[in-house]
C-alpha positions as CSV (number, residue, x, y, z in Angstrom):
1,X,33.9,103.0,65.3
2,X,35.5,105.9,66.4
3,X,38.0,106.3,69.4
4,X,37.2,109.4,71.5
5,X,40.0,108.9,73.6
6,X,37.6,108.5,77.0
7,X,37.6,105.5,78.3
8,X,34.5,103.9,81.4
9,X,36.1,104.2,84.5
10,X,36.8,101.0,86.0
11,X,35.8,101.8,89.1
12,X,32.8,101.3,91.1
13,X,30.6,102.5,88.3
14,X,32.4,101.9,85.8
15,X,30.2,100.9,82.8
16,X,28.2,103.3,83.5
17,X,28.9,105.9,81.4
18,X,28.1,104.3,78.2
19,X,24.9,105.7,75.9
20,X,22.4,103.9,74.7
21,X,23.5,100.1,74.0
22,X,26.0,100.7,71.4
23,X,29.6,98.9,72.1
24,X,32.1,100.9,74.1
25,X,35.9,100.5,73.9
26,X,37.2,99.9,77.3
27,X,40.8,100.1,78.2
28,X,41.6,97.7,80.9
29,X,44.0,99.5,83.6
30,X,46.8,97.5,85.3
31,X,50.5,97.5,84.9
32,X,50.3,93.3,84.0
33,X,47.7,93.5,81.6
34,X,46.7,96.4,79.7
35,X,44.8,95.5,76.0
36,X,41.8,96.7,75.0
37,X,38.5,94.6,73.9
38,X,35.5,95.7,72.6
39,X,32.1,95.0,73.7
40,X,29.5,96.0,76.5
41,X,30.3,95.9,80.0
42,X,28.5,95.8,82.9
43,X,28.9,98.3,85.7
44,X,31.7,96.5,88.3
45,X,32.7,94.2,85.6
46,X,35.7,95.4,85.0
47,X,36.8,95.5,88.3
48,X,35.8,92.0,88.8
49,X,38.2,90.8,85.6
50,X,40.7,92.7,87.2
51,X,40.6,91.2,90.5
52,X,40.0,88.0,89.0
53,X,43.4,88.1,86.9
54,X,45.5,89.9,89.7
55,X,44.5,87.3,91.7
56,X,45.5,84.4,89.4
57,X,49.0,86.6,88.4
58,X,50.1,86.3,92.5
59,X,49.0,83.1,92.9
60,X,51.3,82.1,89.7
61,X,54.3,84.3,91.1
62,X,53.6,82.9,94.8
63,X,53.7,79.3,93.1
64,X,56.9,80.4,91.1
65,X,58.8,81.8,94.5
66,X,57.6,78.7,96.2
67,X,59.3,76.1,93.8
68,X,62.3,78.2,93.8
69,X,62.7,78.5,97.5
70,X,62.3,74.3,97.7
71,X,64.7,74.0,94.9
72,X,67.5,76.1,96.8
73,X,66.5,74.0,100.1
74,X,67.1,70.7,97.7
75,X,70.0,72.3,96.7
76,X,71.8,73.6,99.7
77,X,72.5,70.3,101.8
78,X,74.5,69.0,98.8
79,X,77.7,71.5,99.1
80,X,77.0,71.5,103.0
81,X,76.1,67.7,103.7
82,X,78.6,66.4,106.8
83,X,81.0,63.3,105.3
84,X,83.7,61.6,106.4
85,X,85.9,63.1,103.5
86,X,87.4,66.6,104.5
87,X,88.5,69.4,101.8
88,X,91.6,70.9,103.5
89,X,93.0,73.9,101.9
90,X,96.6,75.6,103.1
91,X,97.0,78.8,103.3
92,X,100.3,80.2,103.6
93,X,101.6,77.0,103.0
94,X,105.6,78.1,103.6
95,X,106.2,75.0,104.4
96,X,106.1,72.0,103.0
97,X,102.7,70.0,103.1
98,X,103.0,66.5,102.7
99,X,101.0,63.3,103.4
100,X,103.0,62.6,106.7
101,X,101.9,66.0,108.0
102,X,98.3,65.9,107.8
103,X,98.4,62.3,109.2
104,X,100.1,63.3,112.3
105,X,97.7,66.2,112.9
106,X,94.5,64.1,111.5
107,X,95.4,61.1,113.7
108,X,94.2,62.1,116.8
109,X,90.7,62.8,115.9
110,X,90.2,59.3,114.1
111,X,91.3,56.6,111.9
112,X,92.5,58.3,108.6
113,X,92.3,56.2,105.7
114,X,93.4,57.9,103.0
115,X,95.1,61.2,101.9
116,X,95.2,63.0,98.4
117,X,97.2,65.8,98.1
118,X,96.4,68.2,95.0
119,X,97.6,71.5,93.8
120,X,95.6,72.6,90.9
121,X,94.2,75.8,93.4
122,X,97.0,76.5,95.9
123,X,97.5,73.2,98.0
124,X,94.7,71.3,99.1
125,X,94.3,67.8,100.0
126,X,90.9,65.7,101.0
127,X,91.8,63.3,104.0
128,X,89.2,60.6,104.4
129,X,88.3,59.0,107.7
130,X,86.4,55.9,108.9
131,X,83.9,57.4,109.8
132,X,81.6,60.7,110.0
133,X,82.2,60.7,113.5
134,X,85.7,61.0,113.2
135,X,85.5,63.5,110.0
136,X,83.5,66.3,112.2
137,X,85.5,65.5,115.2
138,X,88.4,66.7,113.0
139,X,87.2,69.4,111.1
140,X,85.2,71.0,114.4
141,X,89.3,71.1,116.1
142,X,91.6,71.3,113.1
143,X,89.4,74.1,111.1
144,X,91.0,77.5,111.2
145,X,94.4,76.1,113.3
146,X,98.1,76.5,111.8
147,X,100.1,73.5,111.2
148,X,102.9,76.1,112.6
149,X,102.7,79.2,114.0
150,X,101.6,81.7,111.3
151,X,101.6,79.7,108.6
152,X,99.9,76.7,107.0
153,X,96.9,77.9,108.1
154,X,93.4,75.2,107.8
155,X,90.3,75.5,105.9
156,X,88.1,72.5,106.0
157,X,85.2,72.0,104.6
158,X,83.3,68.5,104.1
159,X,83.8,67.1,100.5
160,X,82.0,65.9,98.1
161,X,83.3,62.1,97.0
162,X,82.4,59.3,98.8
163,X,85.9,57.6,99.0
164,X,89.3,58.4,97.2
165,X,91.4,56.8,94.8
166,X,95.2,56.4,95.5
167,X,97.1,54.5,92.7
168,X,100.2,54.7,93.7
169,X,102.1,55.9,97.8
170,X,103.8,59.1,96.7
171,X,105.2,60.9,100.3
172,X,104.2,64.3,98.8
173,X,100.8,63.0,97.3
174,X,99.0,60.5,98.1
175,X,98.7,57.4,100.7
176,X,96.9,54.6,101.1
177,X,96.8,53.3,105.0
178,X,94.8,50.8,104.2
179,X,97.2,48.9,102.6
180,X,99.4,46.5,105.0
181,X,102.4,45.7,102.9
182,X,105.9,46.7,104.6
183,X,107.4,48.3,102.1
184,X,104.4,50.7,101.4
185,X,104.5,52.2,105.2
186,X,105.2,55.8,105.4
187,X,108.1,57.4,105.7
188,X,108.4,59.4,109.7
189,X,106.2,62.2,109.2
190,X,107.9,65.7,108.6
191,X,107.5,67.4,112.2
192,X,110.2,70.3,111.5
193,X,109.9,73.5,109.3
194,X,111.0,71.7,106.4
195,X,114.5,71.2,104.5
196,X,114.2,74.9,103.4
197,X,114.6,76.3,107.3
198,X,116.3,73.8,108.7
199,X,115.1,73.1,112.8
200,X,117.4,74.7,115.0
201,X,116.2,71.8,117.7
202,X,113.9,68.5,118.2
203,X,110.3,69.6,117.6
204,X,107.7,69.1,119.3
205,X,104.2,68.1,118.3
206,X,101.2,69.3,120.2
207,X,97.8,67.3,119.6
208,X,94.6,69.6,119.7
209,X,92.7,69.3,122.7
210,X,89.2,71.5,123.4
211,X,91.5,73.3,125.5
212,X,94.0,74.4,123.2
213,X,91.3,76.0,120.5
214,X,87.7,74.8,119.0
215,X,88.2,76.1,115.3
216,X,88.7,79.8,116.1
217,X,90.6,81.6,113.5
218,X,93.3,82.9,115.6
219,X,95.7,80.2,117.5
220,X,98.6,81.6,119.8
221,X,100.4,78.1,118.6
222,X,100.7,75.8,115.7
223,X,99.6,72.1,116.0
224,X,103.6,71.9,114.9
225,X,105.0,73.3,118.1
226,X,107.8,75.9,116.8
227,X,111.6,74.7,116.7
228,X,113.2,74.6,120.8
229,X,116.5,76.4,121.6
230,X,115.5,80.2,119.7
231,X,116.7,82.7,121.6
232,X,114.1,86.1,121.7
233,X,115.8,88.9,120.4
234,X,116.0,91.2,117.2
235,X,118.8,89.1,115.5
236,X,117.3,86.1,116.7
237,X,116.7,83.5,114.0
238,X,113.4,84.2,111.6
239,X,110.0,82.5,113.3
240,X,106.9,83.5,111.5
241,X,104.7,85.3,113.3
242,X,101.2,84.7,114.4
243,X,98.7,84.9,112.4
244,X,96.2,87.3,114.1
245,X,99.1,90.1,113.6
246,X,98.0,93.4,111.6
247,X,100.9,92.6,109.8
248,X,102.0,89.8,106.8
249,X,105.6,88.8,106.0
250,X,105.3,90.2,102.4
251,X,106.1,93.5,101.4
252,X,105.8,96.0,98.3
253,X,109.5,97.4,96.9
254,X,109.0,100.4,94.8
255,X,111.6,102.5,92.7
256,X,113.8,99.8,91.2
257,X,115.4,100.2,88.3
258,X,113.7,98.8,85.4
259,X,116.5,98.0,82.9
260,X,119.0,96.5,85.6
261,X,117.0,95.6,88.4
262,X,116.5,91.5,89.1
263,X,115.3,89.2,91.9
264,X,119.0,88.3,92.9
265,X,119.9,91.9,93.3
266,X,117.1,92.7,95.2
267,X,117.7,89.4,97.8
268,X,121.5,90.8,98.2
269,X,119.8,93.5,99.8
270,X,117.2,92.7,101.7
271,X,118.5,89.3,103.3
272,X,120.6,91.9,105.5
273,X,117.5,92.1,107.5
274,X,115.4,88.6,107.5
275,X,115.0,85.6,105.7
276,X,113.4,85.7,101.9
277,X,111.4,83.3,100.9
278,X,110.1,84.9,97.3
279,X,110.6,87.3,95.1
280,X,108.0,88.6,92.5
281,X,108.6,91.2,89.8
282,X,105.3,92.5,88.7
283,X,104.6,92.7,85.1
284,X,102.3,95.2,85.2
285,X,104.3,98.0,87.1
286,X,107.6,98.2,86.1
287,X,110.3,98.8,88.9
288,X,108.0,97.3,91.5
289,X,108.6,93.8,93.2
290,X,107.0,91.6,96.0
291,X,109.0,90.1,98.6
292,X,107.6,87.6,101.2
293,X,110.1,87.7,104.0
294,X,110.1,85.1,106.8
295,X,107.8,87.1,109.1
296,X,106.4,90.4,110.0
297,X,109.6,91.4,111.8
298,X,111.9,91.2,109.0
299,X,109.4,93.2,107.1
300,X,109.5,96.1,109.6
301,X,113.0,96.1,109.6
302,X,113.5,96.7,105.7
303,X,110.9,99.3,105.9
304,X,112.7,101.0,108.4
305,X,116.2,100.5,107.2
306,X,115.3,100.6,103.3
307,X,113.0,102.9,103.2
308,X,113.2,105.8,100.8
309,X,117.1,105.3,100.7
310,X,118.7,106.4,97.4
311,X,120.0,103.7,95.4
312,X,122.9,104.5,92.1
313,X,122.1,107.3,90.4
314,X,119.2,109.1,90.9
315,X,117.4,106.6,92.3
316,X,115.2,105.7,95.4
317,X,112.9,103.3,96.5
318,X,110.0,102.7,98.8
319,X,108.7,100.0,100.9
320,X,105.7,99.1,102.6
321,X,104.0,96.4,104.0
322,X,101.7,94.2,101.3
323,X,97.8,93.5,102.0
324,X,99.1,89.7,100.7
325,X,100.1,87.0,103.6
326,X,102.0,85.2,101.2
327,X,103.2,84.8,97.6
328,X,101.7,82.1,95.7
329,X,104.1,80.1,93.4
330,X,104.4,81.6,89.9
331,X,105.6,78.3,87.5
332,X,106.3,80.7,84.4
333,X,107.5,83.8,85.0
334,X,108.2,86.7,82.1
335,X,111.6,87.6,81.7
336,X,113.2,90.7,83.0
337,X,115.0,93.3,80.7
338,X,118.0,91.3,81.5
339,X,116.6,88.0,80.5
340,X,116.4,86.7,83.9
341,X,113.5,84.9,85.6
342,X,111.1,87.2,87.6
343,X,110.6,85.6,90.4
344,X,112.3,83.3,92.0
345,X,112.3,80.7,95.5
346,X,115.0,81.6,97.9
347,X,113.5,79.4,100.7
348,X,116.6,76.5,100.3
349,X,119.6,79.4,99.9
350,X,122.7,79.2,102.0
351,X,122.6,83.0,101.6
352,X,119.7,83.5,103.7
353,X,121.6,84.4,107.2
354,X,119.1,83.8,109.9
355,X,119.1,80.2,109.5
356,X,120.2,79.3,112.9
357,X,120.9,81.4,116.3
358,X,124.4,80.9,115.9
359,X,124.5,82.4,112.6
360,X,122.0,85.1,113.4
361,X,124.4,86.5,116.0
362,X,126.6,87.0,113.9
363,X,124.1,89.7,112.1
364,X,124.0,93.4,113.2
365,X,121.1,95.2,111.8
366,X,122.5,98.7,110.6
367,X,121.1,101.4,108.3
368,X,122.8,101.6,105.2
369,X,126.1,103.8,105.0
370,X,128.8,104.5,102.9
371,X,131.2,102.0,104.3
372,X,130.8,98.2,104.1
373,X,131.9,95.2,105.9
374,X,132.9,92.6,103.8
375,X,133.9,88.8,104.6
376,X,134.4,85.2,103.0
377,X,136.9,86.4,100.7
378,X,140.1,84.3,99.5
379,X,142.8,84.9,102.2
380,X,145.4,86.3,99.6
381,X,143.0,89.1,98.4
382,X,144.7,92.4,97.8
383,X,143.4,95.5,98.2
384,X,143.6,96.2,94.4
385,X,142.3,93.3,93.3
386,X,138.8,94.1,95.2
387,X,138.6,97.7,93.8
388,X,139.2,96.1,91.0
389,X,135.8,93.9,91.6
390,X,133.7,96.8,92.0
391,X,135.1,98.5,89.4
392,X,133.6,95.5,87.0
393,X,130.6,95.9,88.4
394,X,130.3,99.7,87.5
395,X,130.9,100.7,91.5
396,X,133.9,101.8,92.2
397,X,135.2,102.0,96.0
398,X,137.4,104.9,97.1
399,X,139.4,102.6,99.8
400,X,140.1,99.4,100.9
401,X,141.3,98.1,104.6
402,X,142.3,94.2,105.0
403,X,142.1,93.4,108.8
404,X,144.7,91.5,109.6
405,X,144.3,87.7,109.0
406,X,143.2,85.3,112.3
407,X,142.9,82.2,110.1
408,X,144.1,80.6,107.0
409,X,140.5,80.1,106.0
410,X,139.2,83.3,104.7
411,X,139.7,87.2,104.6
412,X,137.5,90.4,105.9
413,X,137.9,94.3,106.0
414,X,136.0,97.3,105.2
415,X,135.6,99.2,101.9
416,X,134.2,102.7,101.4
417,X,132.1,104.2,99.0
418,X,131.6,107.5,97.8
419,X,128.4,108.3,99.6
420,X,125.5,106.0,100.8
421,X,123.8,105.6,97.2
422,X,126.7,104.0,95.4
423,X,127.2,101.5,99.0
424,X,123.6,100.2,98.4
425,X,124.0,99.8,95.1
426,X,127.4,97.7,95.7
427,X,125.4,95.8,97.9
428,X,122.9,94.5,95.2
429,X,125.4,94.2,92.5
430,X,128.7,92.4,94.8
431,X,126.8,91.0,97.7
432,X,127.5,87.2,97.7
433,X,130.0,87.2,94.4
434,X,131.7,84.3,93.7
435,X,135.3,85.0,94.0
436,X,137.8,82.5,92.9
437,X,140.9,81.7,95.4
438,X,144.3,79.9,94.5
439,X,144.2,76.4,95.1
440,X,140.5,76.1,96.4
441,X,137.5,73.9,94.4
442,X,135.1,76.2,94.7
443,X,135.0,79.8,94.7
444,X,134.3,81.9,97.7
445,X,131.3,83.7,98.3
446,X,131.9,87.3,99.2
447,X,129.0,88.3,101.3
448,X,128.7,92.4,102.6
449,X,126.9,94.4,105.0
450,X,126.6,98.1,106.2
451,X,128.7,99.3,108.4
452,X,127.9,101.4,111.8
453,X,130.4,103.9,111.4
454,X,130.7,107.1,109.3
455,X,134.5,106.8,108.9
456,X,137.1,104.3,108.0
457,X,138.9,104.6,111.2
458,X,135.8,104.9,113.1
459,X,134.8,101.4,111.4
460,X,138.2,99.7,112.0
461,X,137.7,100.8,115.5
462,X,134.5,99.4,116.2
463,X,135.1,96.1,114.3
464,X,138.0,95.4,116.7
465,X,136.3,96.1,119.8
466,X,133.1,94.0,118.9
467,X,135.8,90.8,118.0
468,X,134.2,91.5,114.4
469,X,137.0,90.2,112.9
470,X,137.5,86.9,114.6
471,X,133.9,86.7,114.1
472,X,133.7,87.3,110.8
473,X,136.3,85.1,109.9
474,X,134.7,82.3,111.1
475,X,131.3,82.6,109.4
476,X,132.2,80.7,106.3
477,X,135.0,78.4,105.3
478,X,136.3,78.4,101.9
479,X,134.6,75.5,100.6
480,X,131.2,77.5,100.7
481,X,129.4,76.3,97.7
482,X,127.9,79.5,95.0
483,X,124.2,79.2,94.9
């Protein structure tokens, strides 16, 4: 039959329209179910099939949206259900985390059972109690708290096992307390930074009280109260700062020479101003690195020393503060043009000279200049023989001045460059060469730094006003092992 493309309205009269008795084609409106049937409709009808499957459609949908929403309720209690397992995860973990540490700092709060230890994502352990109590009494003090002060920051969560498995009482990864034999007691926990920063005096640990903090995410303390006997100051030893600073400890170094550039050149440089923890060349950006520095501090001081200061020939580099708190361990790294690693851990280097107070007062923070300071060098060191060093290493000196010797142990003096460029560049190249001496075991480590004044004299000067050379002199003894 033919199709005159009119179709019965399907409104209230809908099948109205139709002449005598004949069968009229009726396209069905609606955006869920739109087919066309044949046959003789009523007036309304149409409307009522309508309503009809409409109403069946939402009831379906409504059914569907209901199941869902019980299915996510079902769902939801299982990643958020309280147990007396805890999921801690470290961030910033600068120093080191181990079994003893999150017992001490667990303790309080309950009977700890048993600790695991795992670094698959970052370092994470799950510490589980003897009870639930205990668990949320934990997590509820300890959640968002630093182990110390701007670092080793906690994020608990409840986990999902009901008990954990330790095969074997490793100090840095698992412990069993359960287990009553002697010999498998724990070692004295680790209250101090850690073998890497070395505790300038007894630490002291602080249990968490309501009173201290209830799980905010800011703490003016660590439950590891910082080291006693640091002396405020800007060439005070490196402390981290806290964490609610604007501020990290890592920074961005721009501008480095591709070809030459490595991690150890770019520590002789930067360790002037702060302790460096890591270094990271990034493989993606060539002549860019990452440098997590002790703290914030240290940070602002290379970015106001360092920054855009021309480096060699030609060269300049830039430095900023990094959105990162930290730099995560990188266990294999490409190699650099020069077929050295690129990063690397500087956290347990002897060269790192804010250690201590005693040897942080012997630092003075300068801007770089043409004119170095140099120290730890074999007593019987001849002028020649150090232009001679730099001119190996493609940076040659315009003049050398020995101060006169105070000790038998080592040498110092002063050595001039030809402007500030080639200085910073001597710096990365010659900064903490090995340097053998007659007679000695090991070699000496000859370790630089700028120089406050624009002139040799002016230097020499200065140096024996401020006692630098008896100072210097007694920084380092000759046995001073190369790292």
């Amino acid at each position: 039959m033919p199709y005159n493309g009119a179709s019965n309205g399907s409104g209230g009269g809908g099948g109205g329209g139709a002449s005598g008795g004949g069968a009229t084609i009726v396209v069905s409106e609606g955006p869920q179910n739109k087919k066309i049937r044949t046959g003789v409709q009523q007036p309304g009808e149409n409307d009522v099939h309508m309503h009809a499957r409409s109403t069946q459609q939402q009831n379906q949908q409504q059914a569907l949206m209901n199941k869902s929403n019980d299915d996510l309720r079902r769902k939801r209690p299982e990643t958020t259900r309280p147990n007396h397992i805890l999921l801690f995860t470290i961030i910033n973990p600068f120093y080191p985390i181990t079994v003893d540490v999150l017992h001490k700092i667990c303790n309080p709060h309950g009977q700890v059972l048993r600790i695991v230890i795992f670094k698959k994502n970052g370092v994470q352990a799950m510490v589980e109690f003897d009870s639930l109590d205990a668990a949320t009494r934990a997590r509820e003090n300890l959640n968002g708290a630093d182990i110390y002060a701007g670092c080793c920051t906690l994020k608990i969560d409840y986990a999902k096992p009901e008990k954990l498995n330790v095969y074997k009482n490793e100090p840095d990864t698992s412990w069993d307390y359960t287990l009553s034999t002697g010999e498998l007691l724990p070692k004295p926990p680790l209250l101090g930074p850690g073998t890497a920063f070395p505790p300038f005096g007894a630490p002291e640990y602080h249990p968490t009280t309501p009173e201290n903090w209830k799980g905010a995410a800011i703490h003016p303390t660590g439950l590891m109260k910082e080291p006693t006997g640091v002396v405020p100051g800007r060439n005070a030893p490196v402390a981290f700062t806290p964490q609610g600073q604007a501020q990290g400890g890592v920074m961005m170094v721009y501008g480095l020479d591709h070809d030459t550039s490595n991690t150890d050149k770019l520590f002789n440089l930067v360790c002037l101003y702060g302790n460096v923890a890591r270094i990271k060349f990034l493989k993606t950006k060539e002549g860019t690195a990452m440098v997590q520095m002790g703290d914030s501090v240290a940070v602002e001081r290379c970015v106001q020393h360092l920054n855009n200061i021309p480096v060699g020939t030609g060269g300049k580099i830039q430095i900023a503060f990094s959105k990162q708190n930290f730099l995560s361990e990188v266990i294999n790294p490409f190699l650099l043009p020069d077929h050295t690693p690129s990063f690397k851990e500087y956290t347990g280097s002897k060269n790192n000279r804010f250690l201590s107070p005693a040897q942080a007062s012997k630092n003075r923070i300068q801007p770089p200049s043409k004119i170095l300071h140099f120290f730890n060098t074999p007593p019987g060191l001849t002028e020649d023989q150090l232009i001679g060093i730099f001119n190996i290493k493609d940076v040659p000196a315009t003049s050398v001045r020995l101060f006169p010797l105070k000790t038998e142990r080592s040498s110092s003096g002063l050595i001039e460059f030809p402007n500030i460029s080639q200085a910073v560049l001597a710096i990365m190249k010659c900064n903490h060469l090995p340097i053998e001496g007659k007679g000695t075991k090991f070699p000496f480590i000859m370790k630089l730094c700028f120089s406050s004044s624009k002139s040799m004299n002016g230097a020499w000067n200065n140096a024996t006003s401020e006692g630098m050379i008896e100072k210097e002199n007694d920084v380092d003894s000759k046995v001073d092992i190369y790292n």
